[in-house]
C-alpha positions as CSV (number, residue, x, y, z in Angstrom):
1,X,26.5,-57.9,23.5
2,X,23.2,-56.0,24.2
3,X,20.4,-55.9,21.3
4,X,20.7,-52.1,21.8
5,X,24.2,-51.9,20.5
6,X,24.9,-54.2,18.1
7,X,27.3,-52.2,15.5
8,X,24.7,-52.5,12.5
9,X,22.5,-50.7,14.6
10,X,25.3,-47.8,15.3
11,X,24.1,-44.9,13.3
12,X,20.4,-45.9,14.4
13,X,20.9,-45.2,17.8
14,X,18.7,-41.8,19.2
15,X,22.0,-40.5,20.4
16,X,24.1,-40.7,16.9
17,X,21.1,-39.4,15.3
18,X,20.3,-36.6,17.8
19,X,23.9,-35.3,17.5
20,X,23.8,-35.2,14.0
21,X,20.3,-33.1,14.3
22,X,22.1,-30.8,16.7
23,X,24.8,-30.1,14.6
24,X,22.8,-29.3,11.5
25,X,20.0,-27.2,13.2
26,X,23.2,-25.6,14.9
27,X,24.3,-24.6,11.8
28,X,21.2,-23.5,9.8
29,X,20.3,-21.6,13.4
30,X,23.6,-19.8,12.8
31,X,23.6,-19.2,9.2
32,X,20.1,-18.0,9.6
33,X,20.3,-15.6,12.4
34,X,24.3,-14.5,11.0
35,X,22.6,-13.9,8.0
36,X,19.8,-11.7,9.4
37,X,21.9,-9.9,11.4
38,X,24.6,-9.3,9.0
39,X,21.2,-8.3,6.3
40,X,19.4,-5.5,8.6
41,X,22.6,-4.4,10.2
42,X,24.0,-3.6,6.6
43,X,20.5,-2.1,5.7
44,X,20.8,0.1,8.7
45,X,24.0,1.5,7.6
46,X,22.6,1.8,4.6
47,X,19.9,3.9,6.0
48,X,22.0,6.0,7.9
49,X,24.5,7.1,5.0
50,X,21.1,7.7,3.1
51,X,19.7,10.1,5.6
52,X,23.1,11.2,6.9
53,X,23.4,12.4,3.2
54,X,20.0,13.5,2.9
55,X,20.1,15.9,5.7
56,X,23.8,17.5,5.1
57,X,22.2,18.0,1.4
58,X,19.3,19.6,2.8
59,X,21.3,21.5,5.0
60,X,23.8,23.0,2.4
61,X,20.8,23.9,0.3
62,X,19.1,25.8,3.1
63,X,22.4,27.5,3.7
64,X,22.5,28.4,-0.3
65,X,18.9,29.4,-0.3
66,X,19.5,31.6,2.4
67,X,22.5,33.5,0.9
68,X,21.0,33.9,-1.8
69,X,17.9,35.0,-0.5
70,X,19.8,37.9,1.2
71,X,21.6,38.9,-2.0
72,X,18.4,39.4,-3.7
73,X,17.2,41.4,-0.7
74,X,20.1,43.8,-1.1
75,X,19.7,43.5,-4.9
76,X,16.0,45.0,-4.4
77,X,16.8,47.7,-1.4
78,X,19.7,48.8,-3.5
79,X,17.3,48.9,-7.2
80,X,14.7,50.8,-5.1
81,X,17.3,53.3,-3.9
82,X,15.4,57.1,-4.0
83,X,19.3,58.1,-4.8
84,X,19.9,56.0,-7.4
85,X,16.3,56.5,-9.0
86,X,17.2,60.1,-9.1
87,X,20.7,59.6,-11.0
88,X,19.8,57.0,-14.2
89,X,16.8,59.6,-14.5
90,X,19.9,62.0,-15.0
91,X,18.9,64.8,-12.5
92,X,21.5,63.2,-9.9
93,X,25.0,63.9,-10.9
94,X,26.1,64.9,-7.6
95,X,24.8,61.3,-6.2
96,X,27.8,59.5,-8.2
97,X,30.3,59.9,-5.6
98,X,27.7,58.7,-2.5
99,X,25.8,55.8,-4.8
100,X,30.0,54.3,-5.6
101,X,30.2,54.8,-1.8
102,X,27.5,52.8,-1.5
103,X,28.3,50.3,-3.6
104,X,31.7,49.8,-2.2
105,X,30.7,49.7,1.6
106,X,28.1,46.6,0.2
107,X,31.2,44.6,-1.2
108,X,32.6,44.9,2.2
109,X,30.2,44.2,3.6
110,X,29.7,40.6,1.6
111,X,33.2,39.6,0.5
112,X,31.2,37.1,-2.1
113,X,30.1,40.0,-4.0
114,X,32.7,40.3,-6.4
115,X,31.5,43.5,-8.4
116,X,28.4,45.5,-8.8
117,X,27.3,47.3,-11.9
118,X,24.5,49.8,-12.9
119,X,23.7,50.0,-16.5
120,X,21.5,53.2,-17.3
121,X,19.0,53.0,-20.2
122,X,20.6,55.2,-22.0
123,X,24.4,53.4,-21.5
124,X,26.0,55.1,-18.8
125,X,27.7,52.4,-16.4
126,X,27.8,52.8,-12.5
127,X,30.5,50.5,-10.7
128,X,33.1,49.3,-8.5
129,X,34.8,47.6,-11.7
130,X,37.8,50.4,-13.2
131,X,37.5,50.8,-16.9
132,X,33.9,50.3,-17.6
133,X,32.1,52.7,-19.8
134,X,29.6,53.8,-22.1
135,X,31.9,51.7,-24.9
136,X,31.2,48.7,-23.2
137,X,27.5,49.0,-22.1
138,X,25.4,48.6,-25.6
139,X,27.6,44.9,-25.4
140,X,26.3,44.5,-21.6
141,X,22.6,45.3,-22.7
142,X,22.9,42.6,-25.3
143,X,23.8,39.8,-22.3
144,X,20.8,37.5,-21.1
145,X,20.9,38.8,-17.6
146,X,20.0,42.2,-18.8
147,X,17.7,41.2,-21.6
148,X,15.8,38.8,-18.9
149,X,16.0,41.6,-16.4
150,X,13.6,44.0,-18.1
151,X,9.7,43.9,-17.4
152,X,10.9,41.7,-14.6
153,X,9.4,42.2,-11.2
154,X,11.6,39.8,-9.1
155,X,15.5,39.7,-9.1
156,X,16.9,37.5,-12.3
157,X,19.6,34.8,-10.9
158,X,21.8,33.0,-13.4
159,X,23.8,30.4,-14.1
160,X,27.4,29.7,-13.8
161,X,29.0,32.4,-16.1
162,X,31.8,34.0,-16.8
163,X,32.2,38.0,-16.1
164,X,32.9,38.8,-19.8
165,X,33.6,43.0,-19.0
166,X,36.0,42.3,-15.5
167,X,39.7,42.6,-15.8
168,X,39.4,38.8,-14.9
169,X,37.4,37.4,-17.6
170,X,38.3,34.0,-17.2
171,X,36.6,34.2,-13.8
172,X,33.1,32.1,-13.1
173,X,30.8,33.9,-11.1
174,X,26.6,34.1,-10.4
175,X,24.7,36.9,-11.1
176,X,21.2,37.9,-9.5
177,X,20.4,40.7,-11.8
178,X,17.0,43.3,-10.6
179,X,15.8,46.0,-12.8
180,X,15.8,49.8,-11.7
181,X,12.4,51.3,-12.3
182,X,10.8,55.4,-11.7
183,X,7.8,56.0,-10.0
184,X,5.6,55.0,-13.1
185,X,7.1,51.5,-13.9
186,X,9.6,52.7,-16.4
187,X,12.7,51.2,-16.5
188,X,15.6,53.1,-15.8
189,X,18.3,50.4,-16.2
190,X,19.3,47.5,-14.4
191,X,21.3,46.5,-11.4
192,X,23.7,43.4,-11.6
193,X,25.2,41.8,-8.7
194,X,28.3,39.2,-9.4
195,X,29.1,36.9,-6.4
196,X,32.5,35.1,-6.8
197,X,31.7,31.4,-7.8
198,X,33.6,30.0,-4.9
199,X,30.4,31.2,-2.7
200,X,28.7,28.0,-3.3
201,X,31.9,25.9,-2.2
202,X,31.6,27.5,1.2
203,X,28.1,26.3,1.7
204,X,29.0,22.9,0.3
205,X,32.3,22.3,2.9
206,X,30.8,20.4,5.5
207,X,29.6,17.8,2.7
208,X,31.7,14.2,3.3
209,X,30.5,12.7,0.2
210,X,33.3,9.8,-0.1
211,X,36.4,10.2,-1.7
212,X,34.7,9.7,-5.2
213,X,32.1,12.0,-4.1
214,X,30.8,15.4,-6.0
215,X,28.1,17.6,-6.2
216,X,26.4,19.8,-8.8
217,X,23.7,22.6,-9.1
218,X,22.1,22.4,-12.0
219,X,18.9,25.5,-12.7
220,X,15.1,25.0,-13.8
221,X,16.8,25.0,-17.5
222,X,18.8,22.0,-17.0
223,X,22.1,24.6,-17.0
224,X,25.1,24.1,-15.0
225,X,25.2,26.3,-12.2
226,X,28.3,24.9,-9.9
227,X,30.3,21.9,-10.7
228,X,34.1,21.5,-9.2
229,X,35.3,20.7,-12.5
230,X,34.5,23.8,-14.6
231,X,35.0,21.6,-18.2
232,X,31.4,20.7,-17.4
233,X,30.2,24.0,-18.3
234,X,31.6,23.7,-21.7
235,X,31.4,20.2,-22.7
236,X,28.0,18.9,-24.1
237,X,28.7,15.5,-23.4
238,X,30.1,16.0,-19.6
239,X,26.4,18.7,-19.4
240,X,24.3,15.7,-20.9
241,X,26.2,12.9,-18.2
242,X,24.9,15.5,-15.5
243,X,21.4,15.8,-16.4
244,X,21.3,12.3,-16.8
245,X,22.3,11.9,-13.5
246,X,19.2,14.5,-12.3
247,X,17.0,12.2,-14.7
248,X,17.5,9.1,-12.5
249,X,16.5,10.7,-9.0
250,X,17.4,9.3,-5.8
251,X,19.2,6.2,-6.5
252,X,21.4,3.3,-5.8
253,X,24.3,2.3,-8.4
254,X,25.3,-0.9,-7.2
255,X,27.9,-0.6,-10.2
256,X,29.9,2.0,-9.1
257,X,29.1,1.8,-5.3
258,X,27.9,5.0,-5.0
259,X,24.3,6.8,-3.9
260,X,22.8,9.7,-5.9
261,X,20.1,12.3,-3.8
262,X,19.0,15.3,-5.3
263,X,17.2,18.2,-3.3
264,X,15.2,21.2,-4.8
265,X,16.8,24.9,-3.3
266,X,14.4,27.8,-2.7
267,X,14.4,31.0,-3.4
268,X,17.0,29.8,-6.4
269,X,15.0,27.3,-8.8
270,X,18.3,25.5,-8.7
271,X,18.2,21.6,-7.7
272,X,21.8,20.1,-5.8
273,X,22.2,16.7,-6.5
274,X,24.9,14.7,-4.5
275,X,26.5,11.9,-5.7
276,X,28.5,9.6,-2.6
277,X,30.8,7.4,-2.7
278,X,30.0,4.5,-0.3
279,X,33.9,3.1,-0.1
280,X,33.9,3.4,3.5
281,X,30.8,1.9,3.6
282,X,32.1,-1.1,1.7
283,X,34.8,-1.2,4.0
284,X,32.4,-1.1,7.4
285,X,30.0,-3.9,6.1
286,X,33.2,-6.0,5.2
287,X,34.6,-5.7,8.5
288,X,30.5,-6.1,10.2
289,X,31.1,-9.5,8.0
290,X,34.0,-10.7,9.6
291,X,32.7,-9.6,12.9
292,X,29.3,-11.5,12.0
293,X,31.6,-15.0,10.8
294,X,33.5,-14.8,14.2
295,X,30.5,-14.7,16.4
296,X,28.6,-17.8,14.5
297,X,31.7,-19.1,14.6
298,X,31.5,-19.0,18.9
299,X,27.7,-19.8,18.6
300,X,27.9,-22.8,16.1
301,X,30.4,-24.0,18.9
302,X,28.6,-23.0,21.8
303,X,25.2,-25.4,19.9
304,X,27.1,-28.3,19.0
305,X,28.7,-28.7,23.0
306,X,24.9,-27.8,24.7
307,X,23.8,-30.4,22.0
308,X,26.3,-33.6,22.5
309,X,25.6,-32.7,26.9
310,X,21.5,-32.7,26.3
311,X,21.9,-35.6,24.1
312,X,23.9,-37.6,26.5
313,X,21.4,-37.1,29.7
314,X,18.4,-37.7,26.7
315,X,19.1,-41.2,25.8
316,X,19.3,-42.9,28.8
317,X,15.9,-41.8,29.6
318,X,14.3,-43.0,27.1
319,X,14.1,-46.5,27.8
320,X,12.3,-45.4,31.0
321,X,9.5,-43.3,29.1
322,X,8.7,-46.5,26.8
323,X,8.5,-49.2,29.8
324,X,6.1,-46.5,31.6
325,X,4.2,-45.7,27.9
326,X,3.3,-49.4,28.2
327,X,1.0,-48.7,30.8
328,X,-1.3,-47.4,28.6
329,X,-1.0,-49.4,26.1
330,X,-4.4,-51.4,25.2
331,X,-6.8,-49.9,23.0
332,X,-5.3,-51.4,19.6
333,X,-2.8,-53.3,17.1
334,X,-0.4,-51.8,14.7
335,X,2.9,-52.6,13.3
336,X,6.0,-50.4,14.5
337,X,8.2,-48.3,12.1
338,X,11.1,-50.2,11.5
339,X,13.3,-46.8,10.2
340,X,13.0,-44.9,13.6
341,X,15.6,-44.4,16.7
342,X,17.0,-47.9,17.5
343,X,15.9,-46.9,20.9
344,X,12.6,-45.6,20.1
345,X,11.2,-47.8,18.3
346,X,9.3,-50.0,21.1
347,X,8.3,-46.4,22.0
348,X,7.2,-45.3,18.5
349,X,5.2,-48.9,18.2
350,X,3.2,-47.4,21.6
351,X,2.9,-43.6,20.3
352,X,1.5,-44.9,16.9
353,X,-1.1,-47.0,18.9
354,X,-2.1,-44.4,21.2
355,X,-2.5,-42.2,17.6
356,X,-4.5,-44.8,16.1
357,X,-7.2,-44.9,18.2
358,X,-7.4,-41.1,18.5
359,X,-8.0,-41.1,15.3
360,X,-10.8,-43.5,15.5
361,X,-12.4,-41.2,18.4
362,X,-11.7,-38.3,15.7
363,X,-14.0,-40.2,13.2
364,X,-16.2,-41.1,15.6
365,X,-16.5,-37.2,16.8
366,X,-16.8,-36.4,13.2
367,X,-19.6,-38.7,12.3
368,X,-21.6,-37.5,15.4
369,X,-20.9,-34.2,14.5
370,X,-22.1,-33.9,10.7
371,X,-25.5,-36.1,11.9
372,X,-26.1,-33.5,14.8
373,X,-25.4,-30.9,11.9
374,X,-28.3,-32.5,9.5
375,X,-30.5,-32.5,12.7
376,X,-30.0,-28.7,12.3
377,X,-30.2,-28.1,9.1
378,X,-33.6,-29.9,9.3
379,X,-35.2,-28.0,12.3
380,X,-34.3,-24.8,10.9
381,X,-36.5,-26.1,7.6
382,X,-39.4,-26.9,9.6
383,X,-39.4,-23.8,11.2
384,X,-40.1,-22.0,8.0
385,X,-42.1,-24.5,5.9
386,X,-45.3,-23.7,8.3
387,X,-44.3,-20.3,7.1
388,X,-45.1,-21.2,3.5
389,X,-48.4,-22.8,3.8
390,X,-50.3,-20.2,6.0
391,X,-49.4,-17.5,3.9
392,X,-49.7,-19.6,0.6
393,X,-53.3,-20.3,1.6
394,X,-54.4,-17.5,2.7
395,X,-54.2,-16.1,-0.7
396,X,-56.1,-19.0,-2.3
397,X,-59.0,-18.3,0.4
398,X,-59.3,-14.7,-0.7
399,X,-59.1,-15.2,-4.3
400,X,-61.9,-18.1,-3.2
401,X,-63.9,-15.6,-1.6
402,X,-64.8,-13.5,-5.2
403,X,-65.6,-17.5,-6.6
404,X,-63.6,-17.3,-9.8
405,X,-63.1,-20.6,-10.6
406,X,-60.5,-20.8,-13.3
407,X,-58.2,-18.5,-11.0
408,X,-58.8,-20.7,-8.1
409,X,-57.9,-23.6,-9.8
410,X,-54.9,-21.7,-11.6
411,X,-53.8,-20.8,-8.2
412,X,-54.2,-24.4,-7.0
413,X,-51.7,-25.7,-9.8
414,X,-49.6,-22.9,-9.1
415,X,-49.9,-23.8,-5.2
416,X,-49.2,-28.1,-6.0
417,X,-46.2,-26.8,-8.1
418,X,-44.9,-24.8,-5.6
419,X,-45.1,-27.8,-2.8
420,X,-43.8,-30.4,-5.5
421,X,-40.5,-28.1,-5.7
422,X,-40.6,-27.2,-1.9
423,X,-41.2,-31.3,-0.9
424,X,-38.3,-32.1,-3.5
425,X,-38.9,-35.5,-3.0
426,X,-37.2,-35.2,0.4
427,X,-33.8,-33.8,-0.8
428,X,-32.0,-30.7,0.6
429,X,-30.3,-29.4,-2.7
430,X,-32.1,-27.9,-5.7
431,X,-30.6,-26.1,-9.0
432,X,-31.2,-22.5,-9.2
433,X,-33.6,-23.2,-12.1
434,X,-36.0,-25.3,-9.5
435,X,-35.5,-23.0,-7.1
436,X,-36.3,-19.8,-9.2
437,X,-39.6,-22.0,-10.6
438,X,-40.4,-22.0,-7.0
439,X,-39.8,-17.7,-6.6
440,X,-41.6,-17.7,-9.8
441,X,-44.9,-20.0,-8.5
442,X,-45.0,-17.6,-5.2
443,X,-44.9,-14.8,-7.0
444,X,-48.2,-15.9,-9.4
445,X,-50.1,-16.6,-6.5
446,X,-49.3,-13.3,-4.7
447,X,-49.7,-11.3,-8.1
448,X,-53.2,-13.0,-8.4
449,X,-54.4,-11.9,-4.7
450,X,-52.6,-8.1,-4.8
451,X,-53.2,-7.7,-8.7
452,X,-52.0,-4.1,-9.9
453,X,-50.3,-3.5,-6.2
454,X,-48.0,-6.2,-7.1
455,X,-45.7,-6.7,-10.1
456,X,-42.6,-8.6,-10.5
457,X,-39.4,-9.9,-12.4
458,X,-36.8,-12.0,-12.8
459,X,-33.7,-12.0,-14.1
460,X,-30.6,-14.8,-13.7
461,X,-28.3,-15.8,-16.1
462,X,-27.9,-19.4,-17.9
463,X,-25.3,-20.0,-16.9
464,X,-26.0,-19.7,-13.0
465,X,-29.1,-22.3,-13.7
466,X,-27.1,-25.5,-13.5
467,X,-25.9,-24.5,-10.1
468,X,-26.9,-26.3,-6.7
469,X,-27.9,-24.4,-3.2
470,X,-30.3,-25.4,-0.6
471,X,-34.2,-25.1,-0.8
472,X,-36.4,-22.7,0.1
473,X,-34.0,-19.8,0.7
474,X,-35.1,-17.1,-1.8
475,X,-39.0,-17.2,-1.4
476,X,-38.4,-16.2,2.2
477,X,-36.9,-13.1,0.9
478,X,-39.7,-12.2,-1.4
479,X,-42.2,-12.9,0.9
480,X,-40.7,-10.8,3.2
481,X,-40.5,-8.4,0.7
482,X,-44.2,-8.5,-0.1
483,X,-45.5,-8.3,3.3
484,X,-43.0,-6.1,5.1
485,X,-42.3,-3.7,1.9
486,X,-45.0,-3.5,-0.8
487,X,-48.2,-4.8,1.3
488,X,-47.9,-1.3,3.8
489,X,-46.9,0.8,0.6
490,X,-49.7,3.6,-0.4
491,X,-49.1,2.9,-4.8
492,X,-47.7,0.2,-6.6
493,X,-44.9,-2.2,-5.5
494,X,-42.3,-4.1,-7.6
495,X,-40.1,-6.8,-6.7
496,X,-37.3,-7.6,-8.8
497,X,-35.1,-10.7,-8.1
498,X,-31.4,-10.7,-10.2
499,X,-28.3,-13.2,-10.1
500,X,-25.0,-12.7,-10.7
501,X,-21.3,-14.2,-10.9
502,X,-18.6,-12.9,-8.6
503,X,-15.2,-15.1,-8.8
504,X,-16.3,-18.6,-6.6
505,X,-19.5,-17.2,-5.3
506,X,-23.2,-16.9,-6.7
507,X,-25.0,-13.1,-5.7
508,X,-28.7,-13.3,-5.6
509,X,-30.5,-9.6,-5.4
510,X,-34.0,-9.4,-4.1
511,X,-35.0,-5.4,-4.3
512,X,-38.2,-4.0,-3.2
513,X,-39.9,-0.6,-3.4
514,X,-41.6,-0.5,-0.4
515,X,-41.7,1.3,3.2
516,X,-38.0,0.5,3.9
517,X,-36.7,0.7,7.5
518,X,-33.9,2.2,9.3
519,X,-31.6,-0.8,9.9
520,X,-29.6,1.4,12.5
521,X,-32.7,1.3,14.7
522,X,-33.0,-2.4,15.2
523,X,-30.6,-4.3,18.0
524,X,-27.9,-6.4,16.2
525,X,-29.0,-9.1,18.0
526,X,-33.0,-9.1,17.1
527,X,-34.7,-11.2,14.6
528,X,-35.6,-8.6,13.0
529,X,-32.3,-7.3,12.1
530,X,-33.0,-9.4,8.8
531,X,-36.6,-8.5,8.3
532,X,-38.0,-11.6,10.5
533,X,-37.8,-15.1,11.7
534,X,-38.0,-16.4,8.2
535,X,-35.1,-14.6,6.9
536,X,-32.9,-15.3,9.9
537,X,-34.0,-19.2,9.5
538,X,-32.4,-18.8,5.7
539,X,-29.1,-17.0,7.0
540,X,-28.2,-19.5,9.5
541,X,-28.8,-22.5,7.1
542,X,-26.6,-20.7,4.6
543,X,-23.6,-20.2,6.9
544,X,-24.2,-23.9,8.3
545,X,-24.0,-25.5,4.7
546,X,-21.4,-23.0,3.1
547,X,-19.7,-21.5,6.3
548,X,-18.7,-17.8,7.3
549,X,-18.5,-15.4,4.6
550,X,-22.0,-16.2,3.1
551,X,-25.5,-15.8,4.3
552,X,-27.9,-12.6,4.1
553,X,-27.1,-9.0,3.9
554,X,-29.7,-6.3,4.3
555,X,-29.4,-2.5,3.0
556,X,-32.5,-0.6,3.2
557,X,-33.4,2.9,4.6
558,X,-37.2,4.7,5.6
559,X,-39.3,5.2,2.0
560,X,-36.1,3.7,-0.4
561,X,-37.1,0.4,0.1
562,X,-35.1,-2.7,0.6
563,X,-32.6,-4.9,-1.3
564,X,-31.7,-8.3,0.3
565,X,-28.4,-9.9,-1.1
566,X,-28.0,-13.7,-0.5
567,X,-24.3,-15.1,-1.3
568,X,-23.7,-18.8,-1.4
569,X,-20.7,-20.7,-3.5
570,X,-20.3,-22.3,-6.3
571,X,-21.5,-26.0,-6.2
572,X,-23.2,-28.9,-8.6
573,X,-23.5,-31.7,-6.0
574,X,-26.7,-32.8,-5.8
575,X,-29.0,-34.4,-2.7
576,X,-28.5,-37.9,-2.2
């Protein structure tokens, strides 16, 4: 028997093991992708009941709106009748017959309108309903739609009601009630309108809200306006369940598997809500399921054959890829996994070599890489420590010039102080502390050569002093601040340097008064763009050591001066 095949080495074998792969990926692929599909195709139902919903709502309410609209129209041609002015002012008789004429050619005109009725100021009654008069209008003028009606300039719709003076008082209808007015303003009497109740059920028949579904208008007063089941009307509880239902908007009840949208009317200060019943959308989504289960089904099959036929033309092949893997196989010595493919083990030996002394090239890179980054890092210092000294003394030469001893020699302690902390014995870290002390030393040396031209402060926390950053990268700032901003300026200039914490990161603030500059003027690419050679020095160190995202960042504008921010992170490691 073969050393490949020996039967403890059975489920070991790349082919066992790669047909076990394939059948689990073949399974997660199709539980994951059945499961995606089966998730956005029920959300895109979901989406279309929604806005199916949505716009037949809309839709109905438009419709309502626009009925009603035209029922207030009439309601206002009809109140502003010259005819009917001239009769409630009682100098019309002879305009009852024509005015009932009217009035009866406008029901059939709208078979909604149910009845019409004119109520006079002074009681008399004008209408298409038989039996009303004068005994019944002081009772009428007592009713909300009248008492609303008065003083009223637009048309008065109501609620759901019933018509308390027809022959059919049982009856629900809506009322959009206008009052009648002379020439002056004064009220006359008022004009009411009844439209049969069913009128909103005509508007609302092209609704498929589910067979559980309803709808309900409810007005700006939280009172019923149309409802199938009249009870609601009537029954505080069943009124208090509906405005509940307004109170909770546009929603999903998962509960009761049914979707509540609610839509504002115009013209009617009446808000619809729907409420749908989403059983047929149960019932699509179960059978989208089953559909879903049968194609994984087909696919899960369809994976596992493609799986065991790649697997079979795999393994043979392998043996070749490790005998020709051996031709590169010389650079070094490690032991080979012993818990891999039985077949690809001799290959995993070779792979694992070849890795090996990558990674030894990687280090090697590395290493070569964070010395040639030093060598960097230390050019860009020299460039600005000649910087330092010419500048440094030529202040001590002009405050030499006026031979004041005591401030020469002050300013030559100030000067070996400022080289003790630049020198640093050599290392490339400081604490803020040292490197503020070295701010501080610059600063006493260019206060005592530019005396009342020149003032200063600083201002960093405590708790930023412990802090590390590189040398020498806020002086540059101030100096450029002194001779770019304050040294041109006709008065006084002040420099003002502040710290500050901001989550992982330290925020150092130089700010000038001087000449400014128009930082939209200078070419992105010039080393000026950052106020000069010395400054740019500073921002390329700082994104060297800490990386993109910190460095220098210049605001400034003609005569406003200049403020420099420098941002570095938060670090304590110190210089070797």
């Amino acid at each position: 028997m073969k050393q490949g095949f020996k039967p403890r080495h059975w489920f070991r074998r790349f082919g066992v093991q790669l047909s076990l792969f394939f059948l689990g990926t073949g399974l997660a692929v199709v539980l994951l992708l059945g499961g995606t599909v089966y998730f956005f195709a029920a959300k895109l139902l979901m989406d279309e009941t929604v806005s199916k919903t949505r716009d037949l709502l809309e839709m109905s309410g438009a419709n309502i709106s626009t009925y009603i609209a035209r029922v207030k129209g009439s309601s206002n041609v009809f109140a502003g009748d010259p005819a009917l002015r001239q009769y409630l002012a009682g100098n019309g008789q002879q305009l009852q017959g024509d005015l009932l004429a009217r009035i009866y050619a406008m029901l059939e005109s709208d078979p909604n309108l149910k009845s019409i009725v004119v109520v006079s100021k002074d009681g008399r009654i004008l209408s298409n309903e038989a039996g009303l008069d004068m005994s019944v209008s002081e009772d009428m003028m007592k009713e909300d739609w009248y008492m609303e009606s008065i003083h009223n300039t637009m048309p008065v719709l109501t609620g759901a009601r019933m018509q308390g003076f027809s022959a059919n008082k049982n009856d629900w209808v809506i009322s959009v009630s206008t009052e009648i007015t002379d020439a002056r303003g004064e009220n006359l009497g008022v004009l009411l309108m009844d439209m049969d109740y069913s009128v909103i059920e005509e508007h609302l028949r092209s609704l498929d809200l589910g067979e559980e579904g309803y709808v309900f208008l409810l007005n700006d007063r939280g009172a019923p306006v149309y409802h199938r089941d009249t009870s609601y009307f009537s029954d505080p509880d069943k009124l208090a369940e509906l405005q509940q239902t307004l109170a909770a908007g546009n929603s999903y009840d998962k509960a009761q598997n049914c979707l509540t949208y609610h839509t504002d009317i115009e013209n009617t200060g009446w808000t619809m809500v729907g409420v749908v019943s989403l059983d047929t959308l149960r019932m699509l989504k179960q059978q989208l399921f089953q559909a879903v289960l049968l194609t994984g089904a087909l696919l899960f099959g369809a994976v596992l054959l493609l799986g065991v036929l790649f697997t079979r033309r795999l393994a043979a092949p392998m043996a070749d890829l490790e005998r020709g893997m051996r031709e590169i196989e010389k650079l070094a010595q490690i032991s080979v996994r012993s818990n891999s493919f039985y077949e690809v083990e001799l290959l995993a030996g070779n792979y694992n070599r070849m890795i090996h002394r990558i990674r030894a090239l990687m280090d090697e890179i590395s290493a070569k890489e964070k010395i040639l980054r030093q060598a960097e890092l230390n050019t860009l210092f020299s460039q600005i420590n000649p910087h330092f000294l010419y500048n440094t003394l030529d202040t001590i030469v002009w405050m030499a010039e006026f031979n004041d001893s005591a401030k020469v020699i002050a300013l030559t302690k100030s000067l070996a102080a400022f080289f003790r902390l630049s020198l640093n014995g050599g290392r490339e870290l400081v604490t803020v502390a040292d490197e503020l002390e070295h701010v501080r030393q610059y600063l006493y040396i260019q206060k005592a050569r530019y005396e009342e031209k020149l003032s200063y402060e600083i201002c960093v926390p405590a708790a930023l002093l412990d802090y590390t950053l590189p040398k020498i990268v806020l002086q540059p700032i101030v100096e450029n601040s002194i001779y770019h901003g304050v040294k041109p300026l006709d008065g006084p200039g002040r420099i003002t340097v502040t710290g500050r914490e901001e989550g992982e990161r330290l925020i150092f603030t130089i700010t000038d008064n001087g000449v400014g500059f128009d930082p939209a003027a200078v070419p992105p690419n010039s080393p000026s763009r950052l106020g000069g050679v010395g400054l740019r020095n500073v921002d390329e160190r700082l994104k060297l050591y800490y990386g993109a995202g910190c460095g220098i960042t210049v605001r400034s504008a003609p005569g406003k001066g200049c403020t420099v921010c420098l941002t570095v992170k938060k670090r304590t490691e110190r210089s070797p």
